[in-house]
C-alpha positions as YAML, in Angstrom:
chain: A
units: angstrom
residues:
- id: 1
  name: UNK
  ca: [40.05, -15.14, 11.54]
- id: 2
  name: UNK
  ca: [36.86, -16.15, 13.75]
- id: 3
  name: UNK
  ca: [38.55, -14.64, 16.60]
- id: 4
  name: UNK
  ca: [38.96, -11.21, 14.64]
- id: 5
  name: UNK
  ca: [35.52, -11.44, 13.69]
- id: 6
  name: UNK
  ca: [34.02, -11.82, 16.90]
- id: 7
  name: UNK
  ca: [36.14, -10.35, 19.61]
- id: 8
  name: UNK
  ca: [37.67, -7.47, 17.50]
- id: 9
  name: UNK
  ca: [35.86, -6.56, 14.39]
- id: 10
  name: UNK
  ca: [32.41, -7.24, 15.17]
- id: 11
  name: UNK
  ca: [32.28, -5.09, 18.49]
- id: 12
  name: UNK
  ca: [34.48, -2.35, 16.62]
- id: 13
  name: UNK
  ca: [31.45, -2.09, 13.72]
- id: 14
  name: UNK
  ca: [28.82, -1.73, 16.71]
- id: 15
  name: UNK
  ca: [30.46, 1.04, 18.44]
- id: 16
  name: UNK
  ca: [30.85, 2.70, 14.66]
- id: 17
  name: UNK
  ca: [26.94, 2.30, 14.45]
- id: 18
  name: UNK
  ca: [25.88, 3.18, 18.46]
- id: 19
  name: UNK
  ca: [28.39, 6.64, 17.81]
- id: 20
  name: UNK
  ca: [27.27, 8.16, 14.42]
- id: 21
  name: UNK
  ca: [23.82, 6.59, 14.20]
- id: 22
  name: UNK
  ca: [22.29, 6.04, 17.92]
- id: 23
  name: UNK
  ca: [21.18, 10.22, 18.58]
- id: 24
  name: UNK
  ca: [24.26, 11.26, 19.23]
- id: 25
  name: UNK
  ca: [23.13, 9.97, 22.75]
- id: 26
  name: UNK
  ca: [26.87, 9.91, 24.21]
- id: 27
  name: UNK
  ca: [27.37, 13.37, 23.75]
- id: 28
  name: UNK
  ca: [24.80, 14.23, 26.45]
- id: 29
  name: UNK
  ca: [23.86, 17.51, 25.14]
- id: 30
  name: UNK
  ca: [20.07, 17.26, 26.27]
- id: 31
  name: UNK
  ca: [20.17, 19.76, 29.46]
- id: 32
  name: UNK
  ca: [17.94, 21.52, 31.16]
- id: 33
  name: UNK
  ca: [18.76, 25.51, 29.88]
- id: 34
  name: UNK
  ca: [16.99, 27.98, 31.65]
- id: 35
  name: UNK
  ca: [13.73, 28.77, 30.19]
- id: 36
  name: UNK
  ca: [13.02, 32.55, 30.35]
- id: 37
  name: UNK
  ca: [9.27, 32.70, 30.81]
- id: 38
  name: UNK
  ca: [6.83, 35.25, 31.65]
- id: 39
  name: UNK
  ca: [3.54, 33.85, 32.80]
- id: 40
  name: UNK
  ca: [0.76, 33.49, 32.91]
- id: 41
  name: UNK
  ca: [2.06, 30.51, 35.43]
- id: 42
  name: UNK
  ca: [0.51, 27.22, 35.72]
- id: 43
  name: UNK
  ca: [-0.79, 25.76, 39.36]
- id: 44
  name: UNK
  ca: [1.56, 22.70, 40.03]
- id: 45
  name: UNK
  ca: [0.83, 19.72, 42.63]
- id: 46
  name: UNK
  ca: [3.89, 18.21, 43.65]
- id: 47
  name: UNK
  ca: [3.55, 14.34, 44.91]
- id: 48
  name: UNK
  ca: [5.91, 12.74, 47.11]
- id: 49
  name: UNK
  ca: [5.39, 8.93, 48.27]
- id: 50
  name: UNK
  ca: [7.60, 7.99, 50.83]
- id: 51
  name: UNK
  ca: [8.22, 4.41, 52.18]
- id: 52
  name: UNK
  ca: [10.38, 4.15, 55.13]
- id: 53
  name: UNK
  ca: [12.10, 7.68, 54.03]
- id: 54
  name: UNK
  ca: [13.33, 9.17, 57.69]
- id: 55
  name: UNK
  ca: [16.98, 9.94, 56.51]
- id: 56
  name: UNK
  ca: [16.13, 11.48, 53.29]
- id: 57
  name: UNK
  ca: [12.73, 13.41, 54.04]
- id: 58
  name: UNK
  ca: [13.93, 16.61, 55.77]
- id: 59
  name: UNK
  ca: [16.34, 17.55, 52.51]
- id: 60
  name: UNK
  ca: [13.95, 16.44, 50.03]
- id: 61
  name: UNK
  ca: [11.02, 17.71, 51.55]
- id: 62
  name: UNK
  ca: [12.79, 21.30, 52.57]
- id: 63
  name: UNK
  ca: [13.95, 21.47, 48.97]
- id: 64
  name: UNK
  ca: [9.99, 21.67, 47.90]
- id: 65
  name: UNK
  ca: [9.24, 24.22, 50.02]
- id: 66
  name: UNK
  ca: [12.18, 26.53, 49.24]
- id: 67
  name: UNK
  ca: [10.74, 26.71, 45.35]
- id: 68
  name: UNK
  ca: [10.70, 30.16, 44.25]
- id: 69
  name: UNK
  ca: [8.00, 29.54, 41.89]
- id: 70
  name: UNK
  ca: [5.86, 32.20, 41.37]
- id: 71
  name: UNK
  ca: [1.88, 30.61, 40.73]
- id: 72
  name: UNK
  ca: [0.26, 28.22, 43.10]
- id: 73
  name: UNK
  ca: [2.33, 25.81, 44.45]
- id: 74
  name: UNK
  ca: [0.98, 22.61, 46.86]
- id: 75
  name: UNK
  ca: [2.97, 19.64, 48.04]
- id: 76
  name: UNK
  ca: [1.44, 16.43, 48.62]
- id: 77
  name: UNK
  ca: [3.77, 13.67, 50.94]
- id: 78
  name: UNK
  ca: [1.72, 9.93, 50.67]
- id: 79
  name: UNK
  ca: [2.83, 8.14, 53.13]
- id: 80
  name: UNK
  ca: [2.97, 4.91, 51.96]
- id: 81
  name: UNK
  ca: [2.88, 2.62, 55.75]
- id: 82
  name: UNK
  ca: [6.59, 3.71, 56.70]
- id: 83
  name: UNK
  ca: [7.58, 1.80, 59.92]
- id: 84
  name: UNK
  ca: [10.47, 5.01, 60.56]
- id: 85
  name: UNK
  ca: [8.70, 7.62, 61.35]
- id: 86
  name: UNK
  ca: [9.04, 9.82, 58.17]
- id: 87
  name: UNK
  ca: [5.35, 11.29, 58.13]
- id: 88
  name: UNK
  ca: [6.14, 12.62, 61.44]
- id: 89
  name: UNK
  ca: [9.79, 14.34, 60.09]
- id: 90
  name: UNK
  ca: [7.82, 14.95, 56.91]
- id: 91
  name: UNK
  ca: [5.31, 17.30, 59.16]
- id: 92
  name: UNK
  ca: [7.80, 18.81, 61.77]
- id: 93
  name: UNK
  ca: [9.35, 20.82, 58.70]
- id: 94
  name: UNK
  ca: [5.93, 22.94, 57.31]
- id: 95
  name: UNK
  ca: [5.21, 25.90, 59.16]
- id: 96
  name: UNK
  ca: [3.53, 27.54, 56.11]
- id: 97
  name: UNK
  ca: [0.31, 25.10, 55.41]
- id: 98
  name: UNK
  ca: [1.75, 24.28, 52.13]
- id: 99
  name: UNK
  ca: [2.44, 20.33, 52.62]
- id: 100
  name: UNK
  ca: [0.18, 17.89, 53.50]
- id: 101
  name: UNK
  ca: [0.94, 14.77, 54.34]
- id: 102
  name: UNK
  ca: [-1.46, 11.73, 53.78]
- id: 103
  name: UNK
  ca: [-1.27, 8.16, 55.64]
- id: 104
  name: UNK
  ca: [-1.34, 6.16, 52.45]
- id: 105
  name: UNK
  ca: [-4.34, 3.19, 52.69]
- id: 106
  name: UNK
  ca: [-2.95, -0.69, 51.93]
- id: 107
  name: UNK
  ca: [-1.74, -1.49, 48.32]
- id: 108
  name: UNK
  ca: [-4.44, -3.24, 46.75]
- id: 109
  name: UNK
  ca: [-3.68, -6.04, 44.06]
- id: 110
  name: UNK
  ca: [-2.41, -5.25, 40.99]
- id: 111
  name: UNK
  ca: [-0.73, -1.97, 41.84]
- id: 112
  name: UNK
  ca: [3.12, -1.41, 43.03]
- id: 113
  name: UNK
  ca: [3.52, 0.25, 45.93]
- id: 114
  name: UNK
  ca: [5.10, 3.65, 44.26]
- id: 115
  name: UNK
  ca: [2.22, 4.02, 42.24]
- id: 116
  name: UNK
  ca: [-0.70, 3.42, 44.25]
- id: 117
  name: UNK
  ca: [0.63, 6.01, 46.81]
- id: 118
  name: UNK
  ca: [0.91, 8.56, 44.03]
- id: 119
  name: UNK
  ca: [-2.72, 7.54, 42.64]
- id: 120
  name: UNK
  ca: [-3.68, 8.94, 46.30]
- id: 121
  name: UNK
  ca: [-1.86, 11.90, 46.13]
- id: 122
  name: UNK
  ca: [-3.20, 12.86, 42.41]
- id: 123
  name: UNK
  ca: [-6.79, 12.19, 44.23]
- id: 124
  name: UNK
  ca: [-6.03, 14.32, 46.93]
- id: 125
  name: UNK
  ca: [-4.66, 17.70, 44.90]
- id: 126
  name: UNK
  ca: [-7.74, 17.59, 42.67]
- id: 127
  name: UNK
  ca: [-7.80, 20.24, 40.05]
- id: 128
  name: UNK
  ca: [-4.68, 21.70, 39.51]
- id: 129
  name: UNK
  ca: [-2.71, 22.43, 35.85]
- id: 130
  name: UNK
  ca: [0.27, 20.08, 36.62]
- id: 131
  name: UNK
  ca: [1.48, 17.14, 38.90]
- id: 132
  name: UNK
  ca: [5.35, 16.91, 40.00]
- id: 133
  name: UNK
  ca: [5.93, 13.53, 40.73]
- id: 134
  name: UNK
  ca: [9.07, 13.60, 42.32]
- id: 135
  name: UNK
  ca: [11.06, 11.23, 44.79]
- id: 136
  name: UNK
  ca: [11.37, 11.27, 48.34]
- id: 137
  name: UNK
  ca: [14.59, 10.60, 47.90]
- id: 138
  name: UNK
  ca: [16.03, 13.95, 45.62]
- id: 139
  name: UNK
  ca: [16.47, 17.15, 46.65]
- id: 140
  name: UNK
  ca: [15.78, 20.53, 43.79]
- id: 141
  name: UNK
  ca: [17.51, 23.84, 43.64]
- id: 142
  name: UNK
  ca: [14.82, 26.81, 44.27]
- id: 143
  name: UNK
  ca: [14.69, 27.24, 40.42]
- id: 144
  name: UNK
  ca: [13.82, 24.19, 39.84]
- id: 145
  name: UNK
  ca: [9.85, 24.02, 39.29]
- id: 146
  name: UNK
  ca: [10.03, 27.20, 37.93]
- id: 147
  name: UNK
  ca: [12.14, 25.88, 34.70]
- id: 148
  name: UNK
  ca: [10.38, 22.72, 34.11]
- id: 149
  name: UNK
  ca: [6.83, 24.71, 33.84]
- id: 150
  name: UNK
  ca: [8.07, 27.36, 31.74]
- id: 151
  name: UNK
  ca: [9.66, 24.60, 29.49]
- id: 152
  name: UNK
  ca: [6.07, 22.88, 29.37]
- id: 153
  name: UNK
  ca: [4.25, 25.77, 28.40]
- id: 154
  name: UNK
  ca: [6.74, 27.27, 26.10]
- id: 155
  name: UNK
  ca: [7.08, 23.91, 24.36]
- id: 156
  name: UNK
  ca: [3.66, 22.56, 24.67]
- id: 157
  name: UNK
  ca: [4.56, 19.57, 26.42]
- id: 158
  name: UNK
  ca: [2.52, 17.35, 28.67]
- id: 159
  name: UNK
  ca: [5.53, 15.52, 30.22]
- id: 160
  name: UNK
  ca: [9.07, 17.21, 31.17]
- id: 161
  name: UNK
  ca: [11.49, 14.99, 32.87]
- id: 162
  name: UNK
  ca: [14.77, 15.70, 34.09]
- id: 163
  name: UNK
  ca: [17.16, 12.94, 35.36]
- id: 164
  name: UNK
  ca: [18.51, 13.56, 39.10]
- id: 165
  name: UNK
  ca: [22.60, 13.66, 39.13]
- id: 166
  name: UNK
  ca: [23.29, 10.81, 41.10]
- id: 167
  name: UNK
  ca: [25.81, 10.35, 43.56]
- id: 168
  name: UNK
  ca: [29.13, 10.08, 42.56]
- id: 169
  name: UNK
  ca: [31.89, 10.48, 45.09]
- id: 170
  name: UNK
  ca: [32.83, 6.43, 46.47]
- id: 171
  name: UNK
  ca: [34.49, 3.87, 44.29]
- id: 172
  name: UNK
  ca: [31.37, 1.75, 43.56]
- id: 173
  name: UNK
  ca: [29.65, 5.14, 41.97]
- id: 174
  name: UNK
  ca: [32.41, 6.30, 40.02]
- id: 175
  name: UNK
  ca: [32.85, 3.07, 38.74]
- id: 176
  name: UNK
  ca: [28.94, 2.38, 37.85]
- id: 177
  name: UNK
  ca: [26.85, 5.53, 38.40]
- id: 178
  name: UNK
  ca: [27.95, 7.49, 35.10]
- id: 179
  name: UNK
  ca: [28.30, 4.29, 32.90]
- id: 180
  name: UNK
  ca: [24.04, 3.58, 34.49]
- id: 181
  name: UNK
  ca: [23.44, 6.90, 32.91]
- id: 182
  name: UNK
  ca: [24.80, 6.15, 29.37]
- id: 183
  name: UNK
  ca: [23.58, 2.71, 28.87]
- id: 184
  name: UNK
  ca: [20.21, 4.21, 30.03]
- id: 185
  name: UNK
  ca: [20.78, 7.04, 27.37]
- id: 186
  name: UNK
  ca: [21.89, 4.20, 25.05]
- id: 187
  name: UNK
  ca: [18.53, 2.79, 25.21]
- id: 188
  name: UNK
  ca: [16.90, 5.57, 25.23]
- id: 189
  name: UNK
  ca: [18.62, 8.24, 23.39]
- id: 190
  name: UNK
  ca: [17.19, 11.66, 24.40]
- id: 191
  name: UNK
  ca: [17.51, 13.44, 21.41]
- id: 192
  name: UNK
  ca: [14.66, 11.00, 19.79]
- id: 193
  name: UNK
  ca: [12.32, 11.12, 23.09]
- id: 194
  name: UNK
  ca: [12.28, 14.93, 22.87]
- id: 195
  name: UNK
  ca: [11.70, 14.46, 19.01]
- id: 196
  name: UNK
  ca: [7.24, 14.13, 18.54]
- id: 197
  name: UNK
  ca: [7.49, 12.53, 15.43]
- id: 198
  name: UNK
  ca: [9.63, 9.67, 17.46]
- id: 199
  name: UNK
  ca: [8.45, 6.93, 19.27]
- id: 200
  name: UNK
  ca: [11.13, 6.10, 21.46]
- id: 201
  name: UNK
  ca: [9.82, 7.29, 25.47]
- id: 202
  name: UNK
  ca: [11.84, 7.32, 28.48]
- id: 203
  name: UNK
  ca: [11.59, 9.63, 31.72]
- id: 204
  name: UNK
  ca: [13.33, 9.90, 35.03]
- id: 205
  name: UNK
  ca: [11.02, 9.24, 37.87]
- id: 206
  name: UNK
  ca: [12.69, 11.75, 40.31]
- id: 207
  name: UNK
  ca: [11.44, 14.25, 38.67]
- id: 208
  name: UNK
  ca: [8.42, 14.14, 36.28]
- id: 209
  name: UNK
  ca: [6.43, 17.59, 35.31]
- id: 210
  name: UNK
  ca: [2.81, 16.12, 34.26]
- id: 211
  name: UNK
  ca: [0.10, 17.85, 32.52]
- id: 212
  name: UNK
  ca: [-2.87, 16.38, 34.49]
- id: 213
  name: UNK
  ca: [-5.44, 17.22, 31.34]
- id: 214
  name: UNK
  ca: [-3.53, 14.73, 29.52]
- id: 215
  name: UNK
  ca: [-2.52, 11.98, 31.98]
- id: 216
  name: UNK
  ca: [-6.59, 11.68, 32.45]
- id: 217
  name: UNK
  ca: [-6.95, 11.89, 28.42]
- id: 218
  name: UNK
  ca: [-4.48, 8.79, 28.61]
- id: 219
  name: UNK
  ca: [-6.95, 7.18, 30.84]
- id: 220
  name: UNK
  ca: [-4.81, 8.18, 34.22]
- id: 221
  name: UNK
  ca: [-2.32, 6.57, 36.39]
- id: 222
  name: UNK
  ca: [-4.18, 3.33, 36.52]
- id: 223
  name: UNK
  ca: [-2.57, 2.83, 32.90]
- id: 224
  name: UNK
  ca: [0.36, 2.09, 34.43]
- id: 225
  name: UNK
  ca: [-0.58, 0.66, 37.85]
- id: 226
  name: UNK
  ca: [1.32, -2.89, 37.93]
- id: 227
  name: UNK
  ca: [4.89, -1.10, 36.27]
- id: 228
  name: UNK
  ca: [7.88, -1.49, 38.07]
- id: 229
  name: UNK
  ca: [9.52, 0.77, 35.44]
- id: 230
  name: UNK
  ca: [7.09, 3.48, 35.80]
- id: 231
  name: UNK
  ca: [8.33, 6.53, 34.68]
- id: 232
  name: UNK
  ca: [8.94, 4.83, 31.03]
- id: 233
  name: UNK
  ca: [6.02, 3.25, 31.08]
- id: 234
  name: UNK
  ca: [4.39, 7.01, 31.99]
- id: 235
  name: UNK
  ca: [6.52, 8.66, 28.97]
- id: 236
  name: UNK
  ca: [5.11, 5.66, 26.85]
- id: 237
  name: UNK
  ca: [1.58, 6.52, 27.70]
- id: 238
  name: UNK
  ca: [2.38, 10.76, 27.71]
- id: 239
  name: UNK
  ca: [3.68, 10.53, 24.20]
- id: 240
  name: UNK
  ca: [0.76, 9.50, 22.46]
- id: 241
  name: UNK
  ca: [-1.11, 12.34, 24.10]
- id: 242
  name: UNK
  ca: [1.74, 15.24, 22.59]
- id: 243
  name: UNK
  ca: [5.22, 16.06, 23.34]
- id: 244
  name: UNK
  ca: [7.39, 15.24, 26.26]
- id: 245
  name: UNK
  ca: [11.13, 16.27, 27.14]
- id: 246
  name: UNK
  ca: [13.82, 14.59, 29.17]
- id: 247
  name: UNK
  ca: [17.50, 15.92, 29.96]
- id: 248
  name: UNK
  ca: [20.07, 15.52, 32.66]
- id: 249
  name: UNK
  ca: [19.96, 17.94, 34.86]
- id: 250
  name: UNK
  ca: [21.84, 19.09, 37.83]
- id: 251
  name: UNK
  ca: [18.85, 20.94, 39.59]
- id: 252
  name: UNK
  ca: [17.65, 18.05, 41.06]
- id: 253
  name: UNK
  ca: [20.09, 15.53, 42.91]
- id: 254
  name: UNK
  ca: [20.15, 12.32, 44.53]
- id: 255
  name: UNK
  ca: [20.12, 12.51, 48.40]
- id: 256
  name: UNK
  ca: [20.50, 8.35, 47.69]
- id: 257
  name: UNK
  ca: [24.49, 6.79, 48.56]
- id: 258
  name: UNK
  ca: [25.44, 4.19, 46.63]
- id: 259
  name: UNK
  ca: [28.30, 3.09, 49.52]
- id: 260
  name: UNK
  ca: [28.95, -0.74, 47.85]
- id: 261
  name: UNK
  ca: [28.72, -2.40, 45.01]
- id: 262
  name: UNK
  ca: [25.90, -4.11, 46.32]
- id: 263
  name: UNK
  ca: [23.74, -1.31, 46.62]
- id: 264
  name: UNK
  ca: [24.11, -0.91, 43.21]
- id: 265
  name: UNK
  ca: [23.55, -4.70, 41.86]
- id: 266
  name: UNK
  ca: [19.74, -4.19, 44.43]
- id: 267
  name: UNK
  ca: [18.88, -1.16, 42.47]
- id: 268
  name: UNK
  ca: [19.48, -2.54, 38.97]
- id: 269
  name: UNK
  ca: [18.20, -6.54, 40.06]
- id: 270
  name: UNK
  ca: [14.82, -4.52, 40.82]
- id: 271
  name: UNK
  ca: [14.20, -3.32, 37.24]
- id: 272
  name: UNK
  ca: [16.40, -5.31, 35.11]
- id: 273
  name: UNK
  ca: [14.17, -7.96, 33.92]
- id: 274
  name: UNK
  ca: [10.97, -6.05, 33.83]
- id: 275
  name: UNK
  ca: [12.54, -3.92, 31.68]
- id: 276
  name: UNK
  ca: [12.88, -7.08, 29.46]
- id: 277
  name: UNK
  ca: [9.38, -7.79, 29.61]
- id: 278
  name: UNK
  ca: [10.15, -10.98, 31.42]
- id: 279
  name: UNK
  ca: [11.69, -12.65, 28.55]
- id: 280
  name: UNK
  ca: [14.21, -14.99, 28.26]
- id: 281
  name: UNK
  ca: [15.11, -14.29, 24.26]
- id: 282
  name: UNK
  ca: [15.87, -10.58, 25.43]
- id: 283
  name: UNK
  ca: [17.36, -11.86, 28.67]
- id: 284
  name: UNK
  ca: [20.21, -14.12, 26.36]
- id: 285
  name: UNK
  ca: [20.36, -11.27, 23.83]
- id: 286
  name: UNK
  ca: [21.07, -8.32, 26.06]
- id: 287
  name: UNK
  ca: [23.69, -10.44, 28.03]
- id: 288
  name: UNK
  ca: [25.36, -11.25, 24.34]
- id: 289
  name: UNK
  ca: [25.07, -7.57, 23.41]
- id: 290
  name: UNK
  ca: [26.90, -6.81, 26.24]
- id: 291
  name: UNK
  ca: [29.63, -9.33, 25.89]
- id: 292
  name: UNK
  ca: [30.01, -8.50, 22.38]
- id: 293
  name: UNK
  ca: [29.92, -4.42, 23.25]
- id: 294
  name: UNK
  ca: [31.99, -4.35, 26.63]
- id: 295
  name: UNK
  ca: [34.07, -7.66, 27.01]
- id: 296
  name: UNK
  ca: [34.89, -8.45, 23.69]
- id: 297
  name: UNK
  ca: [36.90, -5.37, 22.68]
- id: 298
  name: UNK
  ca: [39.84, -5.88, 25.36]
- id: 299
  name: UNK
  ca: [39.87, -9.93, 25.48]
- id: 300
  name: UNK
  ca: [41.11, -9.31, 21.75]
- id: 301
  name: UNK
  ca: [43.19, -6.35, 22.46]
- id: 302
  name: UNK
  ca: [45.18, -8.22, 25.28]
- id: 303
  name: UNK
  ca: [45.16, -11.75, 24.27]
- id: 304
  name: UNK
  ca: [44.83, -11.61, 20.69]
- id: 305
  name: UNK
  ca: [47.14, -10.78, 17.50]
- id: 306
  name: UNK
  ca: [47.03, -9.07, 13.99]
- id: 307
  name: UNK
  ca: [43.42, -8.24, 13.39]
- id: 308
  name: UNK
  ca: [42.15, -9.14, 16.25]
- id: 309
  name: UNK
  ca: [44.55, -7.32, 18.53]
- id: 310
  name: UNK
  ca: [44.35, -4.26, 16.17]
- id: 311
  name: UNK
  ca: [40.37, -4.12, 15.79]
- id: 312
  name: UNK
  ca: [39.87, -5.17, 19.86]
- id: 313
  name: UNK
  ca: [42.72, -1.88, 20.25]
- id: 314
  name: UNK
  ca: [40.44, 0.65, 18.44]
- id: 315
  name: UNK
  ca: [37.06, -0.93, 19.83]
- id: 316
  name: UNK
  ca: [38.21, -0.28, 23.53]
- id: 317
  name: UNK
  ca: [39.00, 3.42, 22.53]
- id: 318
  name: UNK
  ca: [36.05, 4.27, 21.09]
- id: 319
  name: UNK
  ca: [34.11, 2.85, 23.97]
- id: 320
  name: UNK
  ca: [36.51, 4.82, 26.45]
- id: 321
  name: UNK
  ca: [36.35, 8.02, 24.02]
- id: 322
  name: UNK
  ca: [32.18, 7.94, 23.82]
- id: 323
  name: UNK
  ca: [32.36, 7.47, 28.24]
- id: 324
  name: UNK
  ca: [34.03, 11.38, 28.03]
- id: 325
  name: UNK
  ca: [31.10, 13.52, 27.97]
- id: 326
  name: UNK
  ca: [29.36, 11.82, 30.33]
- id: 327
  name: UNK
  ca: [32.09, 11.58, 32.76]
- id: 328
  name: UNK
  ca: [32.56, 15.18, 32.68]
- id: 329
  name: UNK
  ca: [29.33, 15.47, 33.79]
- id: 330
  name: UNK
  ca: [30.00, 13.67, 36.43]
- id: 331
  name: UNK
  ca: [33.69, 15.50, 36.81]
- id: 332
  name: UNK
  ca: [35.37, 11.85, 36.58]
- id: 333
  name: UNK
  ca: [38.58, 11.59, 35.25]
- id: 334
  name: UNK
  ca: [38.29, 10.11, 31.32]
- id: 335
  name: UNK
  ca: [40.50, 7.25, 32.36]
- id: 336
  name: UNK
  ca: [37.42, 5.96, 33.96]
- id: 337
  name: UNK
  ca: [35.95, 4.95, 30.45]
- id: 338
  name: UNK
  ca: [38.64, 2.01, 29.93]
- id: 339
  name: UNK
  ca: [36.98, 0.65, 33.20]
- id: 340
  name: UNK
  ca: [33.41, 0.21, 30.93]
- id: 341
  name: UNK
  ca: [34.49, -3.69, 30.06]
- id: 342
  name: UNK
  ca: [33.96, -4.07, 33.93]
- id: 343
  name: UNK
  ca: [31.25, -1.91, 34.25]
- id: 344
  name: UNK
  ca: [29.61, -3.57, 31.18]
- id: 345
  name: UNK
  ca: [30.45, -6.79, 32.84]
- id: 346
  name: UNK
  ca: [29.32, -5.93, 36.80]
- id: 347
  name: UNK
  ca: [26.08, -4.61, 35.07]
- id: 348
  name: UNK
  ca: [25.36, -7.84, 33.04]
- id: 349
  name: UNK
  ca: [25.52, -10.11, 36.04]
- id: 350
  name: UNK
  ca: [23.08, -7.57, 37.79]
- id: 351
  name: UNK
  ca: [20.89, -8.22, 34.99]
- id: 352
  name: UNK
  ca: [20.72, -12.17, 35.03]
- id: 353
  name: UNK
  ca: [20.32, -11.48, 38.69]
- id: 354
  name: UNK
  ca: [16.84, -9.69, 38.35]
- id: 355
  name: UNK
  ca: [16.38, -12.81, 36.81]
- id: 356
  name: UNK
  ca: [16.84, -14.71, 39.21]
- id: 357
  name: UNK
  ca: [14.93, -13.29, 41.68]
- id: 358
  name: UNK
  ca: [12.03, -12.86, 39.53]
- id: 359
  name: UNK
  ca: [11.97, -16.55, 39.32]
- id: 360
  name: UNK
  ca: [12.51, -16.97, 43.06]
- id: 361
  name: UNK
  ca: [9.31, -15.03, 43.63]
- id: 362
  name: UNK
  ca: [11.30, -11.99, 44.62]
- id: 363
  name: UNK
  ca: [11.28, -9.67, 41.50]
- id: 364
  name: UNK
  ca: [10.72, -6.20, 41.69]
- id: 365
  name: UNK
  ca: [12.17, -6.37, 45.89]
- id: 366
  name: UNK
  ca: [11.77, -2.67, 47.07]
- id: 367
  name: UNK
  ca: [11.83, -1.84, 50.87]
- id: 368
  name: UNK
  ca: [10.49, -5.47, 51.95]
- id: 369
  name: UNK
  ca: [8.06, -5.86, 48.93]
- id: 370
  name: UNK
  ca: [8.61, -7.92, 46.14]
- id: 371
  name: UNK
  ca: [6.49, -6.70, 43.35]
- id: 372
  name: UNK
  ca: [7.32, -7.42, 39.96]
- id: 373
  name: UNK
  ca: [4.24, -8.66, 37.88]
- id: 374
  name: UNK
  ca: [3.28, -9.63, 34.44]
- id: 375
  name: UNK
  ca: [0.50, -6.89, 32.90]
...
């Protein structure tokens, strides 16, 4: 009966709950529709910071200056002490005047790399209606700009965030990229971020439309300056100046391949345990969770019997059946969701790994620099 209870029934009733009572968040309906819009338009800085970006630049960069959008436009490209070369790829590409491109200064204490170079760049476009703090690493359709500042004025909202599509095409993505998505969706269901009278806060740093108006209200990037989860910790501090937005999107994509497992387990080791806040209660109860959500289920539909088998059965199709609209974002086959207890698995281990490094002095590792900090 114990066995029932914990390996069959127990995740069962939490995949009941995280289906009919979590924001619908596995349907993935949040999207980014075209947003008809007349003008007048807004001015819009976008700001790039780049760290040892030379295989990425060109795309990403190119897509910026192929925007259609129809008010002023400027692109700012912080440099942020590359040792490749990609300030010098970065300026080969502008023949219009439109980008510059800034040598970032040194990081000074306190402040992760990523966000002191876009502190520089926000100093450098001065006044201007909106920031796009994008990625050096994710290309946009033309359109792209265009939509998210007709969705901010239409809405009156001072943050819209899209989430890049990510790369999906070797075995390590397919098996990991999509199920990333909907445990980050999970957490974060959109349909409560977009909701004002929520408090739940979550953004996509690939692509963040900003108003600047409020961002200085909020007391400016320096709010956020030691985050190694920045773009939540931005939605945290945009929400309590109005309304933000965030939906997937498939205007702007990943340039980023995820080739091995490995690359994977570096991405999610960097942010894993900051996203914990460092603690080792949330550490033991997220890896539980997991277990309980992701393991549990088939260890009591293949080894168990009666209840336990039946429950563990049902569990494991509900988990598979809540994967489908997110894989077919991602085209995947469905089948794919019966793989989550391994993804579930793969990702806890990644998790207790941030861990680790954060108490090896190596938290937060990004491009040679370990910065993960307490505030």
């Amino acid at each position: 009966m114990m066995f029932a209870a914990i390996f069959g029934v127990l995740p069962l009733c939490m995949w009941i709950y995280l289906i009919a009572a979590r924001g619908m968040f596995w349907l993935a309906r949040e999207r980014d529709e075209v947003c008809p819009f007349d003008g007048p338009w807004p001015s819009v800085a976008a700001i790039v910071p780049a760290r040892d970006e030379a295989d990425v630049i060109a795309r990403s960069i190119s897509s910026l200056l192929a925007q259609d959008y129809p008010g002023r436009f400027d692109i700012i490209l912080v440099d942020d002490q590359s040792d490749d070369g990609t300030a010098s790829v970065a300026r080969a590409l502008d023949a219009s005047g439109r980008l510059q491109v800034l040598n970032g200064a040194p990081r000074p204490p306190g402040w992760t790399g990523k966000l002191w170079a876009v502190k520089q760049g926000i100093e450098k476009a001065g006044a201007t209606d909106y920031l796009w703090l994008t990625d050096a690493d994710i290309a946009h359709t033309p359109d792209d700009l265009r939509n998210l500042a007709a969705r901010a004025r239409l809405d009156d909202l001072v943050l819209v965030s899209s989430m890049a599509k990510l790369n999906c095409e070797t075995f390590a993505e397919r098996l990991l990229i999509p199920a990333f998505v909907f445990f980050f969706a999970m957490l974060f269901p959109f349909a409560w971020v977009n909701r004002k009278t929520s408090r739940v806060a979550a953004a996509a740093g690939g692509c963040m439309l900003v108003s600047r108006a409020a961002l200085e209200k909020a007391g400016g990037i320096d709010m956020i300056r030691h985050e190694i989860i920045d773009d939540c910790a931005l939605a945290r501090l945009m929400k309590k100046q109005g309304g933000i937005r965030l939906a997937l999107t498939e205007r702007s994509i990943s340039l980023r391949p995820y080739e091995r497992i490995e690359d994977i387990r570096r991405m999610v080791a960097r942010s894993a345990y900051p996203q914990l806040d460092y603690s080792l209660l949330l550490l033991a109860g997220t890896l539980i969770g997991v277990g309980l959500l992701c393991v549990a289920a088939p260890i009591a539909a293949i080894f168990g019997s009666g209840l336990a088998r039946i429950t563990g059965v049902l569990a494991w199709l509900l988990l598979a059946l809540a994967m489908r609209p997110m894989l077919r974002f991602y085209r995947l086959s469905p089948l794919w969701g019966f793989a989550l207890p391994v993804t579930g698995a793969l990702y806890a281990l990644f998790t207790l790994d941030s861990a680790i490094q954060f108490w090896r002095g190596r938290g937060g590792m990004w491009k040679g620099r370990a910065q993960a900090m307490r505030a």
